[in-house]
C-alpha positions as CSV (number, residue, x, y, z in Angstrom):
1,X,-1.3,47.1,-11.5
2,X,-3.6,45.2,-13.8
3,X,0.0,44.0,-15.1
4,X,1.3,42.3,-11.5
5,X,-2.2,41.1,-11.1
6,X,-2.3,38.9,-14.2
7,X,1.3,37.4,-13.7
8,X,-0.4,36.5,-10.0
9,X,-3.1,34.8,-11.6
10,X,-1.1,32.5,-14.2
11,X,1.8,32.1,-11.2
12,X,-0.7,30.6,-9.4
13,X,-2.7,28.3,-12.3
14,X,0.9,27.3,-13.4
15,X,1.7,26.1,-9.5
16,X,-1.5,24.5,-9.4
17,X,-0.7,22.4,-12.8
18,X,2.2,21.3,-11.3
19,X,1.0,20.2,-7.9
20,X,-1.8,18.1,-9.8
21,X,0.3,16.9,-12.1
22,X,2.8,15.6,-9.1
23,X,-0.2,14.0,-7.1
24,X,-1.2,12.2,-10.6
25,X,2.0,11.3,-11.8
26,X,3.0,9.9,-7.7
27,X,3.0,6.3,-7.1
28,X,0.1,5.4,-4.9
29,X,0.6,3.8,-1.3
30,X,0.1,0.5,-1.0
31,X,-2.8,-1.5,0.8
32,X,-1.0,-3.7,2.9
33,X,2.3,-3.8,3.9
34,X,4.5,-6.4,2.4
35,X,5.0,-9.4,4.8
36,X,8.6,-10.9,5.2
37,X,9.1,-14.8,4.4
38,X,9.3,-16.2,8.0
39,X,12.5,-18.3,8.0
40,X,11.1,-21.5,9.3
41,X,8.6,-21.8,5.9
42,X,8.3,-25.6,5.5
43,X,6.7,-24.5,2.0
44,X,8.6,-25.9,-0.9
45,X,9.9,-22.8,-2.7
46,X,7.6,-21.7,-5.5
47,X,7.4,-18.4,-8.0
48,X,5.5,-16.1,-5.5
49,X,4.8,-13.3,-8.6
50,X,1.4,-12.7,-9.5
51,X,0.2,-11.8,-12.7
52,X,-2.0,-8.6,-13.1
53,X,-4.4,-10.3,-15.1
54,X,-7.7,-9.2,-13.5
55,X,-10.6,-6.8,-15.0
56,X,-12.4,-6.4,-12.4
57,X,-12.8,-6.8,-8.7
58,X,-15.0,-10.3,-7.9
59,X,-17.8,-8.1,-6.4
60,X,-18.9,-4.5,-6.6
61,X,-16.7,-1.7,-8.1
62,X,-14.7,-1.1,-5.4
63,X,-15.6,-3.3,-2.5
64,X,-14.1,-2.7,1.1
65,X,-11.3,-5.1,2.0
66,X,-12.5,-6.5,5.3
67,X,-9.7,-8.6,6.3
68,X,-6.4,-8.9,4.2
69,X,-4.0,-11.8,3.3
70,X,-2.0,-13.0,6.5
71,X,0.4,-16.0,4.8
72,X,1.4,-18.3,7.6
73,X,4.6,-18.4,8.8
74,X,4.0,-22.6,8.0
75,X,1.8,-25.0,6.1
76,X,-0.7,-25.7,8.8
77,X,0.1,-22.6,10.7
78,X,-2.6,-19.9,11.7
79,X,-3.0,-16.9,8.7
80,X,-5.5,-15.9,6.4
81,X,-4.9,-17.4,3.0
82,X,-7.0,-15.0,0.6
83,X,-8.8,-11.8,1.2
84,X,-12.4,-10.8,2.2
85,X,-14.4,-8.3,0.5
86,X,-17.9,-6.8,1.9
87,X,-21.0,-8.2,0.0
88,X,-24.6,-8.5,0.2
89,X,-26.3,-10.8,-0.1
90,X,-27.6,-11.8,-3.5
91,X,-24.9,-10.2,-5.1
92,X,-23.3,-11.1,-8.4
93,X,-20.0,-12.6,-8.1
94,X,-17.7,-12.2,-11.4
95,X,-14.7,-14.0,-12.7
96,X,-11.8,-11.6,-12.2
97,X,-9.9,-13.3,-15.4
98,X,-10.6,-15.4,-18.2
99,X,-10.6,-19.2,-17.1
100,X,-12.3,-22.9,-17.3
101,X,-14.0,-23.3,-14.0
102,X,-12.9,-26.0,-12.7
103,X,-15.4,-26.7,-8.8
104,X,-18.5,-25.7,-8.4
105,X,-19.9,-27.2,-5.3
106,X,-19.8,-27.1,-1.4
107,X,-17.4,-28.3,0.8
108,X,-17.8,-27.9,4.6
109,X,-21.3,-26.8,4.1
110,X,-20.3,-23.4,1.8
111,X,-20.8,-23.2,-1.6
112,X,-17.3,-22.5,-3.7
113,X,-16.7,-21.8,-7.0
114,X,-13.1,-22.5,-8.2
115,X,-11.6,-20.9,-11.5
116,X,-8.4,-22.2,-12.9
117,X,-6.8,-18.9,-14.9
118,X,-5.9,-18.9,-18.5
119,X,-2.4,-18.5,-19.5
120,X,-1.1,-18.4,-16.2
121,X,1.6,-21.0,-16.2
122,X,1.9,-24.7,-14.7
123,X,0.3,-25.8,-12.6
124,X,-2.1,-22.5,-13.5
125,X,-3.2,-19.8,-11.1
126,X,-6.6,-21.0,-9.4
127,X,-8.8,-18.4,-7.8
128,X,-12.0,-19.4,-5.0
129,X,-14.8,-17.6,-4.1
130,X,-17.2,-18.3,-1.3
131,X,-19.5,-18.6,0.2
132,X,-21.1,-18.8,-3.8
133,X,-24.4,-19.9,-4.8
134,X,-22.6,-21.1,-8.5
135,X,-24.3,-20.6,-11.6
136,X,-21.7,-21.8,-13.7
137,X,-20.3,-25.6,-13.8
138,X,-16.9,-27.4,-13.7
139,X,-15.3,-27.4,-17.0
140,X,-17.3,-24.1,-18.4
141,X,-15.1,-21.3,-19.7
142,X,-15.6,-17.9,-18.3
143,X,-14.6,-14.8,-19.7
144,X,-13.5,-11.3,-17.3
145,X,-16.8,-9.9,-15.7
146,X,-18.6,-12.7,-16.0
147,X,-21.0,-13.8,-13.3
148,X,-20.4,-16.9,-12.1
149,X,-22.4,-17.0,-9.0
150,X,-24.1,-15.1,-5.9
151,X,-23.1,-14.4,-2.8
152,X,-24.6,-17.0,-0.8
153,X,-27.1,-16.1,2.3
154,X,-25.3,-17.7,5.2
155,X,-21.7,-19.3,5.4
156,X,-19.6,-16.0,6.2
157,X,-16.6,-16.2,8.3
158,X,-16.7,-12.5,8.9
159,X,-18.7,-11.0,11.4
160,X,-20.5,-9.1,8.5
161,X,-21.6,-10.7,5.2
162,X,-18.7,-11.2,2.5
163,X,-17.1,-13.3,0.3
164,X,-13.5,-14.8,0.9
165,X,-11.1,-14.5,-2.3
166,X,-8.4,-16.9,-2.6
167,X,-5.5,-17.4,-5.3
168,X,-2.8,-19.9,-5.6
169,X,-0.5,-22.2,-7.3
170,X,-0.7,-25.7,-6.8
171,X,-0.4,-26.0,-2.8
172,X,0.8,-22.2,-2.4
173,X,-1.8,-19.6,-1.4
174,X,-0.9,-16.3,-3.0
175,X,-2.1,-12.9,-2.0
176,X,-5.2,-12.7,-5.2
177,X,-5.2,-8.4,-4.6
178,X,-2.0,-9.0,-6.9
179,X,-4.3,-9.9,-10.0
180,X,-5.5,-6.6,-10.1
181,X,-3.8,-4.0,-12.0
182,X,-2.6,-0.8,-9.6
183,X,-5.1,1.2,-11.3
184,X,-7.8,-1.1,-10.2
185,X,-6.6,-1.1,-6.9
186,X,-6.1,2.4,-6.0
187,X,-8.4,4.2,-8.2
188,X,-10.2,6.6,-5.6
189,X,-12.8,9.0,-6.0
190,X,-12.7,12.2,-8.4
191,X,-11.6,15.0,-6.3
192,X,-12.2,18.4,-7.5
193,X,-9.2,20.9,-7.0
194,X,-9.8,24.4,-6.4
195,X,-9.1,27.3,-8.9
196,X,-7.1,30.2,-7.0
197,X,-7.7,33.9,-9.2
């Protein structure tokens, strides 16, 4: 009886390796659904990969994406052209890649802070953060992590405060949750698993 017992007991421990080892090992779901090229893009055709160069999410560890990236269907037309991430406040805003800054001002009343990316090809990747309060200046280099800024007290677009995160190359806006490395992205909580005897 003991016997049947124990073969129960490591059945079940080797079933619960696997299993956990399966949820691990699975590719995790994406955040947003991929968005079809409309066909009437007036866009002049450009390399639309993005390099997973970030560290580190611009604010927080793991800040709540607010509202995602909408590409318009045409230059001018109506979308979202970066992403918005919940902040406070007073919060430090960091460089999500090694770069030379390269604005650090306002334009339509918001502070911005724009960082041209290292190594990223020509013309270079150029990321934008607002609405920033910069404490870094055009033509400063600025390493992965490092603050360049605060999140500004007014200026939001959203209906909570936050700070819009834009990429892109040249004239094309580019969807900047592709700088971060899948880990990054979908690196949840620890979840304890329970042991069956």
């Amino acid at each position: 009886m003991r016997a049947k017992r124990c073969v129960r007991v490591i059945t079940r421990l080797v079933l619960l390796l696997t299993l956990t080892t399966a949820v691990l090992l699975a590719p995790p779901p994406p955040l947003f659904a991929a968005v079809p090229p409309a066909s009437n893009v007036t866009e002049p055709a450009a390399d639309v990969t993005v390099p997973a160069v970030g560290r580190g999410w611009p604010v927080g560890l793991r800040p709540p994406v607010l509202r995602g990236w909408e590409p318009p269907a045409t230059v001018y037309g109506p979308g979202h052209r970066g992403v918005d991430l919940a902040a406070a406040p007073g919060a430090p805003v960091r460089a999500v890649a090694a770069g030379r800054v390269a604005f650090a001002g306002r334009v339509a009343g918001r502070g911005v802070v724009s960082v041209e990316l290292t190594g990223t090809g020509d013309p270079p990747l150029r990321t934008t953060y607002e609405p920033v309060t910069a404490s870094v200046e055009e033509g400063e280099e600025v390493e992965p992590g490092e603050v360049i800024g605060t999140v500004a007290a007014s200026g939001f677009h959203c209906t909570s405060p936050c700070v819009h995160w834009g990429l892109r190359r040249g004239g094309t806006y580019m969807n900047p949750l592709g700088l971060l490395p899948p880990w990054l992205l979908h690196r949840g909580p620890s979840r304890l698993l329970p042991v069956f005897a």
